[in-house]
C-alpha positions as CSV (number, residue, x, y, z in Angstrom):
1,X,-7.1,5.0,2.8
2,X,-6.5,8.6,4.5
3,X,-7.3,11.8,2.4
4,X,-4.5,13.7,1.5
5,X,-4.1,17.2,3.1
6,X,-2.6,19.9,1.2
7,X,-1.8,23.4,1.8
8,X,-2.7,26.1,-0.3
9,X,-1.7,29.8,0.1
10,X,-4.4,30.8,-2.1
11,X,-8.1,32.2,-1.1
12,X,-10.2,28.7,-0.8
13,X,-13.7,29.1,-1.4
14,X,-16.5,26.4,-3.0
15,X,-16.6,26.0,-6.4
16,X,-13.2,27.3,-7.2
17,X,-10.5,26.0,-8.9
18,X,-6.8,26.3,-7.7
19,X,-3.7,25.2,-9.1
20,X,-1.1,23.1,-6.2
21,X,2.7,23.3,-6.5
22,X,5.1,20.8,-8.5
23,X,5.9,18.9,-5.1
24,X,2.7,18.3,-4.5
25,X,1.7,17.0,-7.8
26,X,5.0,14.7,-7.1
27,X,4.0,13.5,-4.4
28,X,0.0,13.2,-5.7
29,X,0.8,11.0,-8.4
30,X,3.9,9.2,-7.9
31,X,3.8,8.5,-4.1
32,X,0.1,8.2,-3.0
33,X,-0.8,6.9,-6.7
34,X,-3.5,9.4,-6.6
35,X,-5.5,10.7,-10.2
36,X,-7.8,13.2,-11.4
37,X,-11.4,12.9,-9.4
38,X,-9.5,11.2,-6.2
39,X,-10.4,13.2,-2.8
40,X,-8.3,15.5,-1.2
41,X,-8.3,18.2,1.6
42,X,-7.0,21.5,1.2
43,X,-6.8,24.2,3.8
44,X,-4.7,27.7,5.5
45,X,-5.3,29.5,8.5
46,X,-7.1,32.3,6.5
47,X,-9.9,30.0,5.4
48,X,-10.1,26.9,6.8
49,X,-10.3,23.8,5.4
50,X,-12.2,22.4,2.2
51,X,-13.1,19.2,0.6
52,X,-11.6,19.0,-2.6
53,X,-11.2,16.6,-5.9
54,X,-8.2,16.8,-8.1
55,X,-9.2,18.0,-11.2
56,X,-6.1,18.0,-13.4
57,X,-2.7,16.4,-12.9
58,X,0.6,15.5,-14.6
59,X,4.2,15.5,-13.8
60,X,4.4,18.5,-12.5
61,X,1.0,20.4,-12.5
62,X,-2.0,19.9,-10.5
63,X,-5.4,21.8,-10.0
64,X,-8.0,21.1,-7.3
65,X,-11.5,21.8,-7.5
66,X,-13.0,22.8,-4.2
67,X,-16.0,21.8,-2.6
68,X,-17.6,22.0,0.7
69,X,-15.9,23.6,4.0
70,X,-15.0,21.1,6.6
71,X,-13.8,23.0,9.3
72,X,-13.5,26.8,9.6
73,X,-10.4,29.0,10.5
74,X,-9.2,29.0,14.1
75,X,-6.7,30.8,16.1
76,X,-3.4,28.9,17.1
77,X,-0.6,29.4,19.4
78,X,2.2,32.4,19.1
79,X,4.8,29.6,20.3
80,X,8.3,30.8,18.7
81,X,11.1,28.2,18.5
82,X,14.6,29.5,18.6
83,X,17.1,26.7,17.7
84,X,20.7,27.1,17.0
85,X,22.1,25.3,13.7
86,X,22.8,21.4,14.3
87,X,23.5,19.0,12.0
88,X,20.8,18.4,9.0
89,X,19.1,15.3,9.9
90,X,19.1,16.3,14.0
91,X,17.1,20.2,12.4
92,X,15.0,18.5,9.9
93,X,13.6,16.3,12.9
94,X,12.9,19.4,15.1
95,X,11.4,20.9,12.3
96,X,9.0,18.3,11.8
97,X,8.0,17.8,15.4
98,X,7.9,21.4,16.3
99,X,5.3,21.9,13.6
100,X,3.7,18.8,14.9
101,X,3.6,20.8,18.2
102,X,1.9,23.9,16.8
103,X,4.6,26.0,16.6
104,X,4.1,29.4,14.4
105,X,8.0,30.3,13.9
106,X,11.2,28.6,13.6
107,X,14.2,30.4,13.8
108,X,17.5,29.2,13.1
109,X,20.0,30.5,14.7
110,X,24.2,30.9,14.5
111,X,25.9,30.1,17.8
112,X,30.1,30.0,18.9
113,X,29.6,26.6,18.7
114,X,27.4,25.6,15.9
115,X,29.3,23.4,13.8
116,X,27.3,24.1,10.6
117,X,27.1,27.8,9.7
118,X,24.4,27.4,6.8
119,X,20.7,26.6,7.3
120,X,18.9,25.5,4.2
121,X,15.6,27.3,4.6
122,X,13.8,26.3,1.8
123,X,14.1,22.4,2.8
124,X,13.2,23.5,5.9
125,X,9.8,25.3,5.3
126,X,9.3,22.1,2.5
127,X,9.2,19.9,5.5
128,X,7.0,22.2,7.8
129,X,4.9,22.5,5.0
130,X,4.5,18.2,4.8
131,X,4.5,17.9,8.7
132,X,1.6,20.5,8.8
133,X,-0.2,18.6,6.0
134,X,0.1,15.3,8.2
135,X,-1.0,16.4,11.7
136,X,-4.3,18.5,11.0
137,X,-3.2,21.7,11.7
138,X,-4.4,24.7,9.5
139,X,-1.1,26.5,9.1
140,X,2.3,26.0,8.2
141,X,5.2,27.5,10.6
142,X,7.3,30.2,8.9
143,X,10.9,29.2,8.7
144,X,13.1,32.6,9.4
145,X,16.0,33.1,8.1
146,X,19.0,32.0,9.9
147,X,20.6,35.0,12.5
148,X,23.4,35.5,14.7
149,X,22.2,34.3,17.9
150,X,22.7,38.2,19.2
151,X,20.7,39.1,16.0
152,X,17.8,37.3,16.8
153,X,17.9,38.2,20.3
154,X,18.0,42.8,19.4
155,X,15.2,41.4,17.0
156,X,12.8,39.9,19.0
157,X,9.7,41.8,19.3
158,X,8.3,40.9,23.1
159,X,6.8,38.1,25.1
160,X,8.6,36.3,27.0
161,X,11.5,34.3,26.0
162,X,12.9,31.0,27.8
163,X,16.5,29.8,27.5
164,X,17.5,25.8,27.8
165,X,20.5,26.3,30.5
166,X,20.9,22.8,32.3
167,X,24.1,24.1,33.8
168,X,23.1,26.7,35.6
169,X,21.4,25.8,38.1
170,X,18.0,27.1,36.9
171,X,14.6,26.5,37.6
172,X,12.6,24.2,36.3
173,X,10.7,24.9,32.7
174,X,7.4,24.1,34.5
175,X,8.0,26.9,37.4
176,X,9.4,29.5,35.0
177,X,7.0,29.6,32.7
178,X,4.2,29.6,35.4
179,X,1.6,32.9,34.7
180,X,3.6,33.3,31.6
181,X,1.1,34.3,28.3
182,X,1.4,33.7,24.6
183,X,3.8,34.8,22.8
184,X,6.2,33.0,24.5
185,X,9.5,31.6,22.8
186,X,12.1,28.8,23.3
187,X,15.8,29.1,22.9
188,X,17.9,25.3,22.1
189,X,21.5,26.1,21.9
190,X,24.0,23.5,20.0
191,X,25.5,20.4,20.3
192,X,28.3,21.3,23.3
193,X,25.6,24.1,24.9
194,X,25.9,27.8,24.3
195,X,29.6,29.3,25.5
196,X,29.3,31.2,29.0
197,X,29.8,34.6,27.8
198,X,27.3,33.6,24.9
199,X,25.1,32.5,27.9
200,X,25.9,35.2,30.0
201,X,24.5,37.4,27.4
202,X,21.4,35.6,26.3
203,X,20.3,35.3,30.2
204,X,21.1,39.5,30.6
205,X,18.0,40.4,28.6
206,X,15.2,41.4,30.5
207,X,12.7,39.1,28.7
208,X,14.7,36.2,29.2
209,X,14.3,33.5,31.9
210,X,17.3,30.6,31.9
211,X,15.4,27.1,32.6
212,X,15.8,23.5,33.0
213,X,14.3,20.2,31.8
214,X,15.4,17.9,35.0
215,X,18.7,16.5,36.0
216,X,20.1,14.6,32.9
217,X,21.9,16.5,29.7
218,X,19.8,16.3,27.1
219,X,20.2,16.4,23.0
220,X,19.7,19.8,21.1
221,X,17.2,17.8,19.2
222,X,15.4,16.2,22.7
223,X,15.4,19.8,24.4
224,X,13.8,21.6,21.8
225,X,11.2,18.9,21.9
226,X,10.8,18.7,25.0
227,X,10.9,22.5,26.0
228,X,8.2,23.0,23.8
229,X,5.8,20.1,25.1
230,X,6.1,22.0,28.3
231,X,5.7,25.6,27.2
232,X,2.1,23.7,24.8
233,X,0.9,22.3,28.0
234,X,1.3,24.9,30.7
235,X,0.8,27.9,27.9
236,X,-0.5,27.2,24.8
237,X,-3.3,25.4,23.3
238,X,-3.3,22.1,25.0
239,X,-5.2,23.3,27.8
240,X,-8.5,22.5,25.3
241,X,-7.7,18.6,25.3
């Protein structure tokens, strides 16, 4: 039986005592069938990660007492994930596996073609939060606020910034993003792609680069997936496998 991982915003240190959220208590107790003394893990990217016991919990409440460190803070990837709104069950998958691939943003974003035009941020960052629990990593992505697509783009703060255009005849993710150095970001437009002007515009901006993932259409979901496979491998932190 696995230890549970659980993340905790608060300063971990041995010896203290820290109380979890409602969720996790939930999921604690009526899930996993876990009980006060059982072993747990709980960690952030500030401290690191720490054995831990649960030492109280009900319903709705839960305390951890923490032990010993198991593994100390480390630096992770500036990988940004731009990804227009799609339908729930299609952006609570890319959530998940975007965490799963070490992303530190998500940011929804509003398109001329999106077909949903509200983003539900809270279940969103609930599901980071459980993805980031499950695969080891030490920090939980921040879900941003959904933006206009031309919001997000006057917003973005440097690095560069690569755009999923199968249609126009771009080059390859794996050339593009060749010398390129964290941050970097990936842009998934909607089911239907992005509309040309909307295109037109996105590909204007000097720290964009318009690239493709090989000669079949793929799904919103599958490029954003994919895309950032690509960008982990030839950019990020994969390189340390």
């Amino acid at each position: 039986m696995s230890t549970p991982r659980l993340f905790l915003d608060a300063p971990l240190s041995e010896g203290a005592e820290l109380p979890g959220t409602p969720a996790q208590a939930h999921h604690l107790g009526t899930v996993l069938r876990r009980g006060p003394g059982d072993a747990v893990a709980v960690f952030n990217p500030r401290d690191g990660e720490f054995a831990a016991r649960i030492a109280a919990l009900r319903k709705d409440r839960c305390a951890f007492a923490v032990e010993g460190r198991l593994r100390d803070a480390a630096p992770e990837p500036d990988l940004r994930l731009l990804v227009a709104a799609i339908k729930r069950d299609a952006l609570d998958w890319v959530v998940e596996k975007a965490t799963e691939l070490g992303v530190s943003v998500i940011q929804p974003v509003l398109t001329r073609r999106s077909i949903v035009d509200r983003v539900n941020t809270d279940r969103l960052a609930a599901i980071a939060r459980g993805a980031a629990e499950q695969c080891e990593r030490l920090s939980v992505p921040r879900v941003a606020a959904a933006l206009p697509l031309h919001a997000a783009l006057d917003a973005w703060d440097g690095g560069s910034l690569f755009v999923a255009a199968e249609r126009r005849g771009a080059m390859p993710l794996r050339h593009a993003v060749a010398g390129a150095r964290l941050p970097v970001g990936w842009l998934v437009g909607p089911e239907g792609g992005f509309e040309t002007r909307e295109l037109d515009d996105v590909v204007s901006r000097p720290f964009v680069t318009a690239a493709a993932l090989g000669p079949r259409i793929l799904r919103a979901e599958t490029a954003a997936v994919a895309g950032l496979a690509v960008l982990q491998a030839l950019a990020g932190d994969w390189d340390g496998i």
